[in-house]
N, C-alpha and C positions, 0 to 999 in steps of 0.2 A: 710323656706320661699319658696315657690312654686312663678311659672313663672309670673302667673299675678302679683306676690305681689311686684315682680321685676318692672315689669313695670308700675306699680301704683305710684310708689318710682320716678322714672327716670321721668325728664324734660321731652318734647315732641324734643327738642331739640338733647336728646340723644340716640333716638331712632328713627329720622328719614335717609330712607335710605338718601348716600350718592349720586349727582349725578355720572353718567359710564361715561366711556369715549365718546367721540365722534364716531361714524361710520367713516372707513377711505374707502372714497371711491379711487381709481387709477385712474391715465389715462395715455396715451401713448406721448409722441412727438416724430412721426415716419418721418425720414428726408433719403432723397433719392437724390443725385443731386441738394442740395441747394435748395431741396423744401420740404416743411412740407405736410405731409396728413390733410386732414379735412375733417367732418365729418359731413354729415348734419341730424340732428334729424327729424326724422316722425311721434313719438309722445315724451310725451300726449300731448295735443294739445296748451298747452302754451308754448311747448318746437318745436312745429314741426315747421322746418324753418329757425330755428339757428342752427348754427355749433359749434361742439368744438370734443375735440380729443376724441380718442374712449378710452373702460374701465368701470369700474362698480364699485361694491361691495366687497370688502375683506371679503371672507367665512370666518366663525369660522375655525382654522387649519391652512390657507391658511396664507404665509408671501404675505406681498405687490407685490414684483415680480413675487409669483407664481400666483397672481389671477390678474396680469396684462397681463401674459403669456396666462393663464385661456382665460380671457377677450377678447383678440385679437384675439385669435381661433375660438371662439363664433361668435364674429362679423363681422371679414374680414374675417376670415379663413385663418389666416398666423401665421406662428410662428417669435416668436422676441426674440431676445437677450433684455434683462431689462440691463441698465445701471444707470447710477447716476441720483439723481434727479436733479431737474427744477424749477427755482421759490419758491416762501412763500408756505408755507400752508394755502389754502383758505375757508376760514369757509362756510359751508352751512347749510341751514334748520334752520338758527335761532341758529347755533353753535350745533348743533345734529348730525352732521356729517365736515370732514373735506375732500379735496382735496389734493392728493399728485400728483405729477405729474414727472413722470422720461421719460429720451430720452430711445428710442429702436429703434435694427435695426434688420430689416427685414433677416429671416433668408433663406438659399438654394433656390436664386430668386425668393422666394414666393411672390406673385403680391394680393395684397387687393379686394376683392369684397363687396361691398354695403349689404352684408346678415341681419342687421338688423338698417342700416339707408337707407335714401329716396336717396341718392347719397352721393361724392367722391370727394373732388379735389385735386391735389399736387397743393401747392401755393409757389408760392417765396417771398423774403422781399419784395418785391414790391406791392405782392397783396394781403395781408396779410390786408389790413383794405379794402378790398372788399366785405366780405360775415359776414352777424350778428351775432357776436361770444355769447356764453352764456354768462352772468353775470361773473360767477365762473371762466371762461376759458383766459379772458381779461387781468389778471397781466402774464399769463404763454404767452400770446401771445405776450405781451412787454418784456421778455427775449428772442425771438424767432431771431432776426437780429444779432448777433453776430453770431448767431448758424449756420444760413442761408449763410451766406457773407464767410463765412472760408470755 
């Protein structure tokens, strides 16, 4: 019996691929003095305007921490210690991707710069529902006062 004969045989059921996992994207909650970093977005342009913490994509290869590490270099240009995570895991894209999100501190007084968002602020618990957080970033911002306050 040769390949098609197989699959002539087999339900459509049995041969459809399986869906992959989710894309995990990372993100930082960088805290300094009872203030969180944030982040403001510049594009694309339904995203420019709104804040949420910085991070990206997990490379093929890459564990979480290392492309969180990755991530932060890229865009503030500081290194960080990855520690524990933060919050749920938040679905995006329709569940094609998910959100992790772990605390990091800033590593030999490396100071943030703006390199690939529009600006920057440390926020404290106080000002924390001042600036338009993204969709995704809003349960990690409600674990963020205990975190603040100690």
């Amino acid at each position: 019996m040769n390949f098609r004969e197989i699959l002539d045989r087999m339900r459509p059921e049995q041969y459809v691929k399986p869906a992959s996992s989710p894309r995990v994207i990372v993100a930082a909650v960088i805290i300094t003095a009872g203030r969180v970093l944030a982040c403001e977005r510049s594009s694309p342009p339904e995203a420019a305007g709104r804040w949420e913490f910085p991070g990206g994509k997990v490379e093929p290869g890459e564990t979480e921490q290392q492309a969180l590490a990755r991530e932060c270099a890229e865009e503030l240009g500081v290194r960080v210690e990855v520690g524990g995570r933060i919050g749920p895991d938040v679905p995006l894209a329709h569940g094609r991707a998910v959100l992790r999100v772990y605390v990091a501190d800033l590593l030999g007084g490396d100071v943030p710069e703006a390199l690939e968002h529009r600006s920057l602020r440390w926020l404290t618990v106080d000002q924390l529902d001042t600036v338009p957080w993204l969709p995704a970033d809003v349960p990690i911002v409600a674990e963020l006062p205990p975190l603040l306050s100690s």
